[in-house]
N, C-alpha and C positions, 0 to 999 in steps of 0.2 A: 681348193683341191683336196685339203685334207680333209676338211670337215663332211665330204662327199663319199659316201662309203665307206666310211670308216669302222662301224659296226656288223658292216656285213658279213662276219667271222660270226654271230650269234646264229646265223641262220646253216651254218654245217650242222654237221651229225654230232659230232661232240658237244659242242655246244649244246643245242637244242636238247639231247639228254644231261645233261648239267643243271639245265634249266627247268627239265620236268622233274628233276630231282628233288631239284629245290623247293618249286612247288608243290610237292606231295610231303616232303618234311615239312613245312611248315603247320599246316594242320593239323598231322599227325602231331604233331612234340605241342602245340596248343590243348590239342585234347588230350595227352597223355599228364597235361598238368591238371586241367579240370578235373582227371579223374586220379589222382593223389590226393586232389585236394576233398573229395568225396570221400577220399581213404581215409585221411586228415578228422572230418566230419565225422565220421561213424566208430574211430578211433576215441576220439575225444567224446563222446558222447556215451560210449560202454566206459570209458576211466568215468566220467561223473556216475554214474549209475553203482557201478562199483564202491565208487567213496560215500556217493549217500546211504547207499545199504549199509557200509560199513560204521559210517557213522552215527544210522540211527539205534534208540534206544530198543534194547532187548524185550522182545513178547513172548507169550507163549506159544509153543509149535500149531496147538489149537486151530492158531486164529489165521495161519495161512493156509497148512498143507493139512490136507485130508484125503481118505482111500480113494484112488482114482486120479487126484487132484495132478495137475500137471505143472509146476512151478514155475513161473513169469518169468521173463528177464527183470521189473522191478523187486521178485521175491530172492532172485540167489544172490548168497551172501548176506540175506540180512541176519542178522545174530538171534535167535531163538535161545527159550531155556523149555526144557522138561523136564516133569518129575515122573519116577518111577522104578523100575530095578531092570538091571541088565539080563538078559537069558542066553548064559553062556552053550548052555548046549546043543545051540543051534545056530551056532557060532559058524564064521565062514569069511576066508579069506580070499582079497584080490591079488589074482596073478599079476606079474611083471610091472610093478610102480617102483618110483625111484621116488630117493628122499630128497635133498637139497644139494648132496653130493653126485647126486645119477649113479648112485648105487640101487642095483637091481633087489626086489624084495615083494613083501605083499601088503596089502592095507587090511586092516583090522575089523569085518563089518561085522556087527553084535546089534543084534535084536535087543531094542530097549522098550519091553511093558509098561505103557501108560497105566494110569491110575482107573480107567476107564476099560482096558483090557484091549487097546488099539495096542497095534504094535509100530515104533519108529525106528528105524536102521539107524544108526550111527557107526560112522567111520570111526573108530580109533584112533589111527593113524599106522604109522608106516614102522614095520618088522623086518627084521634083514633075513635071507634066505640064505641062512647056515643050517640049515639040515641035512639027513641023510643022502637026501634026492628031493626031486623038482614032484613026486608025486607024494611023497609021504607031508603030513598034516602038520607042519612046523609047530613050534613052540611059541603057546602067546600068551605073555603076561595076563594075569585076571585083571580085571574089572571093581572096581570099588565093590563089594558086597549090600544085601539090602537095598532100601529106598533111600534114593538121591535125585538129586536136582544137577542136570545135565546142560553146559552150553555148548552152543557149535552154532556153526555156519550154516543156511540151509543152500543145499545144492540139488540141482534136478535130477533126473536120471540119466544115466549115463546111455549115451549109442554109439554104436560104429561112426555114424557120419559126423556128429562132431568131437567123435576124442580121439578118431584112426586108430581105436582099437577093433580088431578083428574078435566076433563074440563066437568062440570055439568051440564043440561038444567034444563030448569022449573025455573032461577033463577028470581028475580025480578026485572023490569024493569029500564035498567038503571046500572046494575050488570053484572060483565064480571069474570071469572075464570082465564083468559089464557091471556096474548096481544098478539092478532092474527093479522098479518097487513094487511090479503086477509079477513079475516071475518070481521075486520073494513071497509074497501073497500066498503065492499055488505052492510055493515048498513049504510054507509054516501054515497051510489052512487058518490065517488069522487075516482081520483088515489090516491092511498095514500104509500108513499114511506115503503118500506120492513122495518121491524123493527121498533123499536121505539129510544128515545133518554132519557135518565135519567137526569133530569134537576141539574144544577150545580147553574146556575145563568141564570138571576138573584137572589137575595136572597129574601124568600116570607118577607112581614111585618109581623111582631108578631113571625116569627120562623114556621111558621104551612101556608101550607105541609110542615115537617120534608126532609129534603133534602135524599136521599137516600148513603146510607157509601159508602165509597171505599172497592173497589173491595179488599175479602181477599187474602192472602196471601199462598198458600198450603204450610203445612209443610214438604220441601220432605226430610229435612235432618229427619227428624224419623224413612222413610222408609231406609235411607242409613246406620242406627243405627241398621233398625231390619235385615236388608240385612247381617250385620256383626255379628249379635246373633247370627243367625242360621250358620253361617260358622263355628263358634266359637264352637255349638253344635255340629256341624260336626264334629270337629274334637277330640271333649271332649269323642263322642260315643266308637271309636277305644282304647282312652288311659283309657276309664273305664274298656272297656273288658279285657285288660294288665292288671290291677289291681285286677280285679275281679279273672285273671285267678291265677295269683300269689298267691293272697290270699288263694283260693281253695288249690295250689296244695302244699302250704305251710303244708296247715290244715292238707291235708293227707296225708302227709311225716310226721308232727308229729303224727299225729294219728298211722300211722305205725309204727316209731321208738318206743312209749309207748308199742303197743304190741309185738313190738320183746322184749323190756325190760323185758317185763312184764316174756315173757315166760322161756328168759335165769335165770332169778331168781328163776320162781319154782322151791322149791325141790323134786328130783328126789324120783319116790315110790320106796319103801324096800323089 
């Protein structure tokens, strides 16, 4: 008798939504793990890329970047040297960078004359924005003088869609948003090689440009953490609904046994 209908409570309204709940969480929270774990992948894959740039040995800017040239993902960050002299007078600062502190300021970009008459941008680094006002030409330490030998990092050029910076006009004289190495070009009438290079060394006097950090680190082990939650909820969905059902068909097996009790007790009318 009990084993006869017992489950027929799955087939209400509540139930039946309970149950398609369940079954559309499970695939979902399965494939929100496979795709963490893609995250996981592409995470770890930019940190190796990064550490072998970092780690290999220093070449000439030459032998990567050149006018036009559009910089790889296996070229940024690997460490370059150049020689030649800075050309401060056409000299030109990025608006709104922060140093290590998220202190608002600018970056330092200085045309550096190759030995050949090409020109490489080089980032300085980062200048706090204690001036007058946000359009007057702040104050920026010189430059070693003469012919030197220059390292940094190379880096691509910057855009809107991967740094979320907005590239502005109307700015003031001298003021750049974006390092663009074809819009440099057209303002100094010179070649001037793709990308820029983020100076390492030499070290400024006084500390100021602020050298710009090393490139961070993606955390991809997080993503391989949330890739195993949702597995984990995967598989938690199925053994709540066992529980859930159990429970239920506990409740109304004793709810039933009470009323058959109930009824074999009443005394019979006279």
């Amino acid at each position: 008798m009990y084993g006869r209908g017992v489950y027929r409570f799955l087939l209400s309204r509540q139930w039946v939504i309970i149950t398609l709940v369940a079954l559309l969480l499970v695939p979902t929270m399965i494939w929100l793990g496979f795709w963490q774990m893609d995250r996981h992948d592409e995470r770890a894959a930019r940190n190796q890329l990064v550490a072998d740039a970092l780690a290999a040995d220093p070449v000439p800017v030459e032998r990567l970047a050149a006018p036009g040239h559009r910089i790889t993902r296996t070229e940024r960050y690997r460490t370059v040297t150049a020689k030649g002299h800075f050309d401060t007078a056409d000299e030109v600062v990025v608006r709104r960078r922060v140093n290590a502190d998220d202190e608002v300021g600018f970056h330092v970009l200085t045309p550096f004359v190759l030995e050949d008459g090409r020109v490489l941008l080089v980032n300085r680094g980062w200048i706090p924005a204690d001036g007058p006002s946000q359009t007057a030409f702040p104050e920026v330490p010189a430059p070693p003088r003469g012919e030197v030998t220059v390292e940094g990092r190379l880096m691509p050029d910057e855009t809107t869609e991967a740094s979320g910076i907005k590239d502005l006009e109307g700015l003031p004289d001298r003021q750049i948003m974006l390092i663009d190495s074809e819009r440099e070009a057209e303002r100094l009438g010179a070649r001037v090689l793709g990308g820029y290079v983020a100076q390492t060394a030499p070290e400024p006097k006084g500390d100021v440009p602020q050298r710009l950090g090393d490139p961070g680190k993606e955390n991809a082990a997080l993503n391989y953490a949330y890739a195993v939650q949702w597995w984990l909820f995967a598989a938690a969905v199925p053994v709540g609904w066992v529980v859930l059902v159990r429970r239920e068909t506990r409740e109304r097996s004793r709810t039933a046994g009470e009323e058959t009790g109930a009824e074999e007790t009443e005394p019979a009318a006279v």
